[in-house]
N, C-alpha and C positions, 0 to 999 in steps of 0.2 A: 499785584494782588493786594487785596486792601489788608492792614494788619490792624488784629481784631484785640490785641493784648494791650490795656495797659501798663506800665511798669508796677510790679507785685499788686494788682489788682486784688486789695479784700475781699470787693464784693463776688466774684469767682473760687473765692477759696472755701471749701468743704473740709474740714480738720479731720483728723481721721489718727489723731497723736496717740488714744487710751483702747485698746481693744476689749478689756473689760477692766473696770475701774478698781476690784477685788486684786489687780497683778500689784499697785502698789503699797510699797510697803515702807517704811521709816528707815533712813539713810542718813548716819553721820555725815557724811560727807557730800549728799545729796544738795545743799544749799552752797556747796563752793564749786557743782560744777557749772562750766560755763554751757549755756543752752543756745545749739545751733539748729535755726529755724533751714528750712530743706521743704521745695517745691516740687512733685512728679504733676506736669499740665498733661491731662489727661484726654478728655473728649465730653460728647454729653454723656447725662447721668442713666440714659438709658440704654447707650453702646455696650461695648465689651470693654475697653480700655480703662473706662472707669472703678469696675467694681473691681480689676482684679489690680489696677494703680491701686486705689484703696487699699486693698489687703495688703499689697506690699507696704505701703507709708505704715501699715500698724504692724506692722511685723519687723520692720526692721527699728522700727523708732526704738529710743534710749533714752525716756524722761530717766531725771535722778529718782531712783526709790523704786523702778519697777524688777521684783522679783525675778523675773522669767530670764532676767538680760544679765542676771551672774552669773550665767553660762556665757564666757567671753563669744562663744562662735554664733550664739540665738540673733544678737543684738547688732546695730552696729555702734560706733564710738559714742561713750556717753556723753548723754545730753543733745542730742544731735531728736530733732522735735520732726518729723517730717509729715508733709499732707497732700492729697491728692486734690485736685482744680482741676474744675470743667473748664472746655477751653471749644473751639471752632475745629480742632483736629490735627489730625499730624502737620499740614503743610503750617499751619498757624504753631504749632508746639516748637516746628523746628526751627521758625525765624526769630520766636521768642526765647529759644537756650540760645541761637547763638547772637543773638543781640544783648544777653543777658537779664532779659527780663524777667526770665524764670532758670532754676538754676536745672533742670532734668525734665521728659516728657518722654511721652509715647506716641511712637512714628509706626508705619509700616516702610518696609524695605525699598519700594521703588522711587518712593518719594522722598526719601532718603538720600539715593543715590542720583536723584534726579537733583536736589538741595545744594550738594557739595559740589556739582558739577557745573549748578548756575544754568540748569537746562528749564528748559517748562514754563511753566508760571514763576520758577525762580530765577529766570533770565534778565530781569529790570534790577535785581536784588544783589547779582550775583554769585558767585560761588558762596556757600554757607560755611566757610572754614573754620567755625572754632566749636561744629559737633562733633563728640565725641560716644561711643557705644559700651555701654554698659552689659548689655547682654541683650540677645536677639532670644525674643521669647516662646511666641506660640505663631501657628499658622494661622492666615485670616482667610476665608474664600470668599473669592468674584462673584456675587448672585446677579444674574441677569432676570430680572421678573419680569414677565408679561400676563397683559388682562387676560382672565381664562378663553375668552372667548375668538382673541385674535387668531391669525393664522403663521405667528412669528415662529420659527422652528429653528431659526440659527441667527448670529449676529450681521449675516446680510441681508438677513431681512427687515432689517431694523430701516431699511431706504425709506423714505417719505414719510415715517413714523414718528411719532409724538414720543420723545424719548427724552427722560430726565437724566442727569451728565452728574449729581451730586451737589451741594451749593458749591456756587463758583467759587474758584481754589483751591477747594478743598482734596482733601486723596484723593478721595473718590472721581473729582473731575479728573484727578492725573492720571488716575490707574482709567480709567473710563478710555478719556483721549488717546493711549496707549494703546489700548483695546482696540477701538475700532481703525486704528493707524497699521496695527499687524492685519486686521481684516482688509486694509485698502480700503473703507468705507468712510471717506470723505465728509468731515463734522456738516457742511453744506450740504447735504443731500439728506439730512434728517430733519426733525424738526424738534431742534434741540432746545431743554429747560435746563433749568439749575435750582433743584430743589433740595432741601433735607430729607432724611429717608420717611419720614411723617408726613409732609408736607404733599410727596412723592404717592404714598401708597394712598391717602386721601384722594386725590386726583384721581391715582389709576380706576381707586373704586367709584368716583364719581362719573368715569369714563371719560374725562378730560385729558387723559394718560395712555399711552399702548405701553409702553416699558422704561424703566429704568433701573440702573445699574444700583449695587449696594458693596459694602466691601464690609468684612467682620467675621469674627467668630459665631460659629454654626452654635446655636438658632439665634436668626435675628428675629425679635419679639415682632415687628411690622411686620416681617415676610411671612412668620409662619401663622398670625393671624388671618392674611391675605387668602393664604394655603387651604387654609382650616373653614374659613369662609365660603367657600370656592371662586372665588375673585381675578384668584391669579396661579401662577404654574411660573415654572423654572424652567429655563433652556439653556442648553450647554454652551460651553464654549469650547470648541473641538478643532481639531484638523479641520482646513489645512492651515486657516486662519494660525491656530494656536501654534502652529511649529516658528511662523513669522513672528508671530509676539516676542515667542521665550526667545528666539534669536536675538531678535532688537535689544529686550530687555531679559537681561539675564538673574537681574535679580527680583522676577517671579518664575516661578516654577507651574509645572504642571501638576494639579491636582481635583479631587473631588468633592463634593456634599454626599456626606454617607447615603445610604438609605434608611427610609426615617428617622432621614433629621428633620423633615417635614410631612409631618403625617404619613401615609405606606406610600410616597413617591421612592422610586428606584434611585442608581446610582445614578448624579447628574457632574461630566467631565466639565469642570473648568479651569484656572489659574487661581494661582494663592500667591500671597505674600508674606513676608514674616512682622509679625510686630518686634517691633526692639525697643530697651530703654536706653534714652540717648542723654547727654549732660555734656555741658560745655568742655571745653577745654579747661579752665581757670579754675574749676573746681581741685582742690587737693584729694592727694594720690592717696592717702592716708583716709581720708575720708571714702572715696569712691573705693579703695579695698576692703575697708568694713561693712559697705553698705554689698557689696557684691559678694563676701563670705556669707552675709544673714541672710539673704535674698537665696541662697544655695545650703543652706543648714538643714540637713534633716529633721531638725525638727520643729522646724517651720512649715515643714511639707505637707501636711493635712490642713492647716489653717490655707494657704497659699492655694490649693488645689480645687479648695469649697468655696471660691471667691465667686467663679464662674467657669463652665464645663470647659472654654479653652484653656484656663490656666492650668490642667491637666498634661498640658506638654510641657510645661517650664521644665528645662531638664539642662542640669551642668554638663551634657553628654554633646547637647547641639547650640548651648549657649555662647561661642565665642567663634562658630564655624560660620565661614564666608561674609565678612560683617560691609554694610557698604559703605562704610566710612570707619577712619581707624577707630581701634578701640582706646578708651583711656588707657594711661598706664597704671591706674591705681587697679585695674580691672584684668589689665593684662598679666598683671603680676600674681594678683589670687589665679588663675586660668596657669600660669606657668606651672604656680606650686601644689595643683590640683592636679598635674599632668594632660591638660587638655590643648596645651600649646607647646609648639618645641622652638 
């Protein structure tokens, strides 16, 4: 897999330090603390993983002088600067924390597990051992979209089909190839692209496209213009195919797309996975427990929630349950003293 990260790439960074410029305020001691710059490599800017990266880097950040952060549990440790970067996506986030090019990033779960194991695309790479998890955050679901007018009704019938796989590498190609590997549908018997999900729905509506896969939090802005168009339509991802998946890979689950989450379409069964925020290992334990108290502060939780409709799940209830790679111990340790670990 080609790696898409320079080391601390500027021109990829989006600051995200001041949530409103009114929080600071004048600080004795604001000029002697030392200021630690802190990376979350997120996705593009029009995913899901960005806006609510975003919110996090401004909620937890601790410039010297901001008001809101003398509440020791809002913040994390002072001076600690942190900013969200677009980045190619989880498989690219996760080869850049643990190569250390970035110091934290947002993954989804399979690709995760797939990273640390040195399976997939990260088979040339090797196992990725020095991710570590901060917190498993919100669900993402599997959208299989097809042009409205095809006659696609399940994931085998994706055979001989023009069907986009995600850009190569990316989650999406991994959770995608998973997909059709629980269906027994053989990546050869399609007629497989590797697009962006923009690049993707273009095609589809150009009719150079029968389907492609998409992975994210419900509404994706391409899918439900597609929807809303009438261009394209959603099909499940069901029995019996799905019982093979979730066996193989254990760390997606079975789940749905509400009803209208895409204009008055019904409930549509597919697979999900979880997003996490992951950080190397090297990072200190002192560090990654105050960024993991702020990131869980009530009252951070209205700002956190409005980022984008899945940051709604962020919850210290399911944030440290089944994680597919260890969790830090700076991380493990707030989760101990919160009682969500024994």
């Amino acid at each position: 897999m080609k790696q898409r990260f320079p080391a601390r790439a500027p021109a990829l960074i989006i600051a995200t330090i001041l949530m409103i410029g009114a929080l600071w305020a004048p600080d004795a001691g604001a000029a002697d603390t030392a200021r630690i710059s802190f990376q979350i490599a997120t996705g593009s800017p029009s995913g899901t993983f960005f806006p609510v990266g975003e919110a996090i880097a401004g909620l937890i950040s601790h410039p010297p002088g901001v008001n809101r952060c003398q509440n020791s549990d809002v913040c994390s440790p002072a001076g600690l600067i942190v900013s969200a970067r677009t980045s190619e996506g989880a498989a690219d986030n996760l080869i850049a924390v643990n190569r250390g090019d970035v110091e934290s990033g947002l993954a989804q779960s399979d690709v995760i597990a797939a990273a640390v194991k040195g399976q997939g695309v990260f088979k040339k790479l090797g196992p990725q051992s020095h991710v570590r998890v901060i917190a498993s955050l919100f669900s993402e679901q599997v959208h299989l979209v097809v042009a409205a007018s095809s006659k696609i009704k399940s994931v085998n019938d994706l055979r001989g089909k023009r069907v986009s796989l995600g850009s190569e590498g990316s989650g999406v190609d991994i959770t995608a190839a998973e997909i059709l590997a629980g269906f027994r549908l053989p990546p050869g018997r399609i007629k497989a692209s590797h697009d962006d999900i923009f690049a993707a729905a273009a095609l589809l509506k150009q009719g150079k496209l029968d389907a492609f896969f998409a992975v994210g939090g419900v509404p994706l802005d391409a899918v439900r213009d597609l929807i809303s168009e009438g261009k394209a339509r959603l099909v499940p991802i069901d029995r019996p195919g799905r019982d093979r998946l979730l066996k193989a890979v254990p760390s997606l689950s079975a789940g749905a797309i509400a009803a209208g989450s895409y204009g008055d379409g019904g409930v549509i069964p597919t697979v999900s996975a979880r997003a996490l925020w992951i950080v190397r290992d090297s990072e200190p334990d002192a560090l990654v427990y105050g960024m993991t108290r702020a990131l869980f502060s009530p009252k951070n939780r209205d700002a956190l929630t409005a980022s984008h409709p899945s940051a709604r799940e962020i919850a210290l209830t399911n944030a440290a349950q089944s994680p597919p790679a260890p969790l830090h111990p700076g991380a493990s340790r707030f989760y101990l003293e919160s009682g969500k670990l024994r």
